[in-house]
N, C-alpha and C positions, 0 to 999 in steps of 0.2 A: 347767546351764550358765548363764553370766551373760550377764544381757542385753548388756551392751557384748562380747562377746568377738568377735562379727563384726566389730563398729567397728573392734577391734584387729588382728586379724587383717588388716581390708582397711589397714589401718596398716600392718601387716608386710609384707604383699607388694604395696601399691601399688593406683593406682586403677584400673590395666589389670587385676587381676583379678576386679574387677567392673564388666566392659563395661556390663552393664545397669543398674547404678548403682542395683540391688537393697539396698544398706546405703547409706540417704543420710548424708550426715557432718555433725553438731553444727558452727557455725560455729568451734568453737574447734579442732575436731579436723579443719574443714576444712585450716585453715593450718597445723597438725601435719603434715598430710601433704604438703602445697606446702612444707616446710624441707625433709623426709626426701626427695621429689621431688626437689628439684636437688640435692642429695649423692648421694642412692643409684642416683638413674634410669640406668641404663648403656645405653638408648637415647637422648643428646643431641635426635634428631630431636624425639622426643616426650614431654621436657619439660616439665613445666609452667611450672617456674619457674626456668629455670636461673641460674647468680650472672655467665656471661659474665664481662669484665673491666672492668664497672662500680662501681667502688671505695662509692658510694650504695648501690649495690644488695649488696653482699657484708655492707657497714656493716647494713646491715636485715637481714641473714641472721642475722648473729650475733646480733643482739638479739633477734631473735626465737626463739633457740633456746636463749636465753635464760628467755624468757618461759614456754614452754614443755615444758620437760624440766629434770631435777632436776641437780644443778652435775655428778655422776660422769659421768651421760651426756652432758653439755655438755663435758665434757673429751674424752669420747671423737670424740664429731662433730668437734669443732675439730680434733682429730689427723687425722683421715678427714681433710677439708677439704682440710689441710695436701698433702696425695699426693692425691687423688681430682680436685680443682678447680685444681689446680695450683699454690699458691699459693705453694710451696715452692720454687718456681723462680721467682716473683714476685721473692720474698724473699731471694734468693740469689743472683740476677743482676742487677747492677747498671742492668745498660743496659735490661734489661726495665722497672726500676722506673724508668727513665727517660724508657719511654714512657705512664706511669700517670698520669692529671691528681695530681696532688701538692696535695692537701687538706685541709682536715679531717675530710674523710670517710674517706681515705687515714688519715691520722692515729687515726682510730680504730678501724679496721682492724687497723693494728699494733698498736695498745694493747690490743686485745681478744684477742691472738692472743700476747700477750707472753709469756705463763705455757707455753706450745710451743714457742717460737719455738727454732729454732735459734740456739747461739750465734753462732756464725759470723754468721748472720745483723743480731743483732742492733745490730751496726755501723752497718749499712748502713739499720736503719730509724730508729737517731737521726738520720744524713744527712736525711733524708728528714724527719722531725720536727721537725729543728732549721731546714732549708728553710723549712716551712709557718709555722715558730712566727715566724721571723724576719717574713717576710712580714707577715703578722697584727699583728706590733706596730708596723711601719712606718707600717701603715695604721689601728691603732686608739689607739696608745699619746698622741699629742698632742692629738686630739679629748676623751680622759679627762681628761688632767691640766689640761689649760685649764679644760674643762666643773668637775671637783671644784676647784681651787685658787680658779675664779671666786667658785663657789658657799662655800666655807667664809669668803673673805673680806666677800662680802656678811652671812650669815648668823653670823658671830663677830665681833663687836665689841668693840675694849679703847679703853674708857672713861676709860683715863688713860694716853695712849700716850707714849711718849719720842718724838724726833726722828724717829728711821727709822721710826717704828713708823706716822707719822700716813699715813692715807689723806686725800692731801688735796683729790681730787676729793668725796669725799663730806662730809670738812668745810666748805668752800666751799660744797654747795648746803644743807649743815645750817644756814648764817650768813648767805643773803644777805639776811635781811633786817634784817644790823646791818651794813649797806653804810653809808660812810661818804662821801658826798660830796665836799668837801673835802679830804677825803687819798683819794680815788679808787681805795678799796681794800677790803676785809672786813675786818672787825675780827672774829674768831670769842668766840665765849662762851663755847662748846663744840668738842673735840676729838674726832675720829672716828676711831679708829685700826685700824689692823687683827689678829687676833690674834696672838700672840707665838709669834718666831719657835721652832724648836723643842719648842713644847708639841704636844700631839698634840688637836687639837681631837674628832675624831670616830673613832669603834671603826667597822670595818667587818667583819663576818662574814659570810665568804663560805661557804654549807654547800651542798654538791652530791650530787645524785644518783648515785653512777656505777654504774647501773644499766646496762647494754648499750645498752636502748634512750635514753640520755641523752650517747654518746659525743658525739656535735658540742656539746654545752652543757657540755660538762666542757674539753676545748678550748678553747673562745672564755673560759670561766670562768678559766679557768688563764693566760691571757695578760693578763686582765683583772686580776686577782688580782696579779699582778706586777709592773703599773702604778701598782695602784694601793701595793703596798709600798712604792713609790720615795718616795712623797712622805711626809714628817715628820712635815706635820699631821697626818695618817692612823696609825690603827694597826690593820695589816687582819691578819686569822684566816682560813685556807684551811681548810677542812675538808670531807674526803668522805666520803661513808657509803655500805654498800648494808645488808648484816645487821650489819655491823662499822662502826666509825668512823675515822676515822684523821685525823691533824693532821700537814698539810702544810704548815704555817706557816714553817720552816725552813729549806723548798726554794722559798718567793717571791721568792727574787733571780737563780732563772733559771728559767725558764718551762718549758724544755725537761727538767730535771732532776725539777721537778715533777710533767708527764704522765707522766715514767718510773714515779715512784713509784704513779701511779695504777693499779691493778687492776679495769677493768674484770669485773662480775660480774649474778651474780643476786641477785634477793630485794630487797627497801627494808625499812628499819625507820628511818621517820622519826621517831618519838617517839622514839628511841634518840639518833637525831643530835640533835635539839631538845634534852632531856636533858643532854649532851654542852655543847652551846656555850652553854645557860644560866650553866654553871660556870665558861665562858670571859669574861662580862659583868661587868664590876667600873662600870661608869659607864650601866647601861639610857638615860636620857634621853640621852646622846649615845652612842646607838650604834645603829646598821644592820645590821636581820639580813637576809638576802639569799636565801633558801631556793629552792634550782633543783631542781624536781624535779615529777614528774607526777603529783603525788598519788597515786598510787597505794602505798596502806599496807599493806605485810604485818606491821606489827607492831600495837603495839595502837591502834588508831584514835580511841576515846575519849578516851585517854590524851595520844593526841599533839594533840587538839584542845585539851585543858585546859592540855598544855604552851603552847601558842602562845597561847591564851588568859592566861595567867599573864604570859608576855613583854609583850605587852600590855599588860595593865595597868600592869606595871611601868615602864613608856615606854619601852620597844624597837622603833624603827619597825621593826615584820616586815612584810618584801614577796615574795610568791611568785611567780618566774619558773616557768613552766610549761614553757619552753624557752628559752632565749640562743644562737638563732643562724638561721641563714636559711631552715630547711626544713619553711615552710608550718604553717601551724597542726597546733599538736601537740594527742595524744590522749591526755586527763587524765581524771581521777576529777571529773566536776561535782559530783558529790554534797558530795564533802570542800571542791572550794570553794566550795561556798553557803556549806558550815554558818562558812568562817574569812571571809568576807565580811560575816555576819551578826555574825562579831565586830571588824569595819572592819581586815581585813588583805586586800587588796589580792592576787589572782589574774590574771595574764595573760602571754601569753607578750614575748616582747620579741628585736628584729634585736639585735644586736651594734653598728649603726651607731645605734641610739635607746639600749642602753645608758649614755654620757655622760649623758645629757640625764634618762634616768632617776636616774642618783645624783647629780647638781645637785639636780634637784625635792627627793630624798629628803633631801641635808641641811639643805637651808632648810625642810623641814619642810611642804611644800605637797603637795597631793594628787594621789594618783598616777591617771592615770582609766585605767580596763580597756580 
């Protein structure tokens, strides 16, 4: 008999069949059984971990059952979930979801539950999608385009600008000192303009995680992604990967269309993604690679080091978000980012409200601090 079969076993019928707690449980296989716990426990009282109607906490469920059990059985527990945790009446009655905080925790919920969802349902969680997404851009979309249009006008310069083109607060302080007394005015030498209009000064590629555990950063990404397609200067690339990659670049003129298209999933293969939006790079020195994901590599990890190494050198400012959104320091692979630090690519997580302020820095080209 194998030595794991008790482990499994006490997996199968739960931790109350070993009161004595005679098979201690692997940390990994402890929270194996704390998922299977709040779905299969048919005593509520005693619980370990039940998901209640904490839309945070449901979001963590799925990720995590995610994490660990293979995509068939990941299908099957999401169908349980559906009828067992009740969610199917979540999702079916309106006014219930109207008593639900309406989030992006909310938001990722649904997204992760899409490939189930009832049709009928599915209505009522764009309702709901389209609610959160709106919200999100009221409050993030002008702090972006200020923060990026500021930033490209400082750091793109035309050196020989026509009439509208001149920035004349910056030619003025380029010339005061051909200040002219007697006509009580600047006589400039030099013109300071700003870049032309219609050119696309900077590439921005947005490549995301959509791993389970990465739904609120695919969210805030997705709203952000859409902001930033608005503006001319910009030429932004949406792309998500988990084992698969996919380009959403085509659904960034609505935000809401976009997490549609998103499949929450298992697995990452980020050398696969890198790989991918290399082929998308026609200008590296002006271009921003944006990489949201928790290090964590199920594909080949070597590989995806020399990939980002290779970007680099070619001058692709690559910057890795470890998370984009408000829920507390996330839990990454340190190991993969020493080794992309030791190649000066930039690890740390990041609010959604310090986003702006990170892609200013990143197109004038200044250092980003962890």
């Amino acid at each position: 008999m194998s030595s794991s079969t008790p482990t499994r076993w006490k997996l199968v019928l739960g931790s109350a069949a070993d009161a004595a707690d005679a098979v201690p449980l692997p940390p990994d296989y402890g929270r194996m059984d704390d998922v299977l716990t709040a779905l299969y426990d048919g005593d509520k009282s005693e619980r370990k971990a039940g998901l209640g109607g904490s839309a945070p906490r449901v979001s963590r469920w799925l990720g995590d059952i995610r994490e660990y059990f293979p995509t068939e059985v990941v299908a099957v527990m999401q169908q349980d979930a559906m009828t067992r945790l009740g969610l199917n009446q979540l999702l079916l009655e309106p006014e219930i979801l109207r008593t639900v905080q309406a989030d992006v925790h909310l938001v990722g919920t649904l997204m992760s539950l899409s490939r189930v969802m009832p049709q009928k349902a599915k209505a009522t969680a764009r309702e709901v999608i389209t609610k959160v997404v709106r919200e999100l851009e009221k409050k993030l979309a002008n702090p972006l385009r200020q923060a990026v249009q500021g930033a490209l006008s400082r750091a793109v310069r035309n050196p020989r600008p026509r009439y509208h083109e001149i920035d004349w607060g910056a030619t003025i302080r380029a010339n005061l000192k051909h200040y002219q007394a007697a006509h009580k005015t600047v006589i400039p030498e030099r013109l300071v303009g700003f870049g032309r209009r219609g050119q696309a000064l900077k590439e921005i590629v947005l490549c995301v995680d959509q791993s389970g555990s990465m739904a609120s950063s695919v969210v805030y990404a997705g709203v952000f992604g859409a902001v930033l397609a608005s503006l001319k200067a910009v030429k932004t690339h949406m792309v998500v990967f988990d084992t698969a990659v996919v380009n959403l670049s085509e659904n960034l003129h609505d935000p809401v269309d976009l997490l549609f298209g998103v499949q929450l999933g298992g697995g990452t293969d980020i050398n696969l993604a890198l790989t991918y939006c290399q082929q998308l790079i026609s200008r590296p020195t002006d271009t921003i690679l944006v990489l949201i994901t928790d290090l964590y590599e199920g594909g080949n990890e070597k590989e995806m080091i020399k990939r980002a190494a290779a970007l680099k050198a070619a001058g692709v400012n690559v910057v890795v978000l470890l998370a984009l959104s408000d829920d507390g320091a996330p839990s990454f692979d340190r190991r993969v980012a020493e080794q992309l630090a030791a190649l000066g690519i930039p690890s740390f997580a990041c609010t959604p409200a310090k986003f702006p302020e990170l892609m200013a820095k990143a197109i004038q080209g200044q250092k980003l601090e962890v």
